[in-house]
C-alpha positions, 0 to 999 in steps of 0.5 A: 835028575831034571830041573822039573825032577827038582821042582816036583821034588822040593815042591813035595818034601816042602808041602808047596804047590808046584809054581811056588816050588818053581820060583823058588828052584828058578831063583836059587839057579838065577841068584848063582848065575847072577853071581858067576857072571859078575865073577863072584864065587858061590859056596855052599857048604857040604855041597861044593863050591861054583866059580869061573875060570879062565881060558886062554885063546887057541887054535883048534881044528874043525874035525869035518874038514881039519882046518884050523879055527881061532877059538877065542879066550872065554870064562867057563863055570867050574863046580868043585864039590866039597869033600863031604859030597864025594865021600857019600857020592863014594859010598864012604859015607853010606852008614850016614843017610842023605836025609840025615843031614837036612837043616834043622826045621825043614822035614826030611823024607823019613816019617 
């Protein structure tokens, strides 16, 4: 799924026109981004969890030539997803539909 896929599919469970699906999908990605870069840790339960780690400095090789590169220390976003996602991702949770679980007040895609 692309982030367009995203939009056009928030845009339609959630009766919206498409550029206000848009800002909506534009500022979940910004509020998380915002977040990491601070260092903060996103949670979103039932889903999995964002947050950064860190990695040490190190001497790699460039595969053309096989020198050796300095590769700097640098954080990098790191997505643990939560249980409930890698049982229904694992089919463990296949008698309970996806759809199912949406929040209450919000529709679902069955009618």
């Amino acid at each position: 799924m692309t982030k367009a896929d995203l939009i056009e599919e928030v845009s339609r469970v959630v009766e919206m026109t498409r550029k206000e699906s848009e800002v909506i999908v534009e500022t979940i990605f910004d509020s998380i981004v915002k977040s990491l870069r601070s260092g903060d840790k996103i949670e979103i339960r039932g889903f999995g969890s964002f947050r950064t780690r860190q990695r040490q400095a190190r001497i790699g090789r460039n595969p053309k030539s096989g020198e050796r590169v300095d590769v700097p220390a640098k954080r990098i976003p790191f997505f643990k997803p939560s249980k409930e996602l890698r049982d229904i991702v694992n089919g463990a949770a296949a008698a309970a539909p996806v759809a199912a679980s949406a929040p209450e007040g919000f529709p679902t895609s069955q009618a």
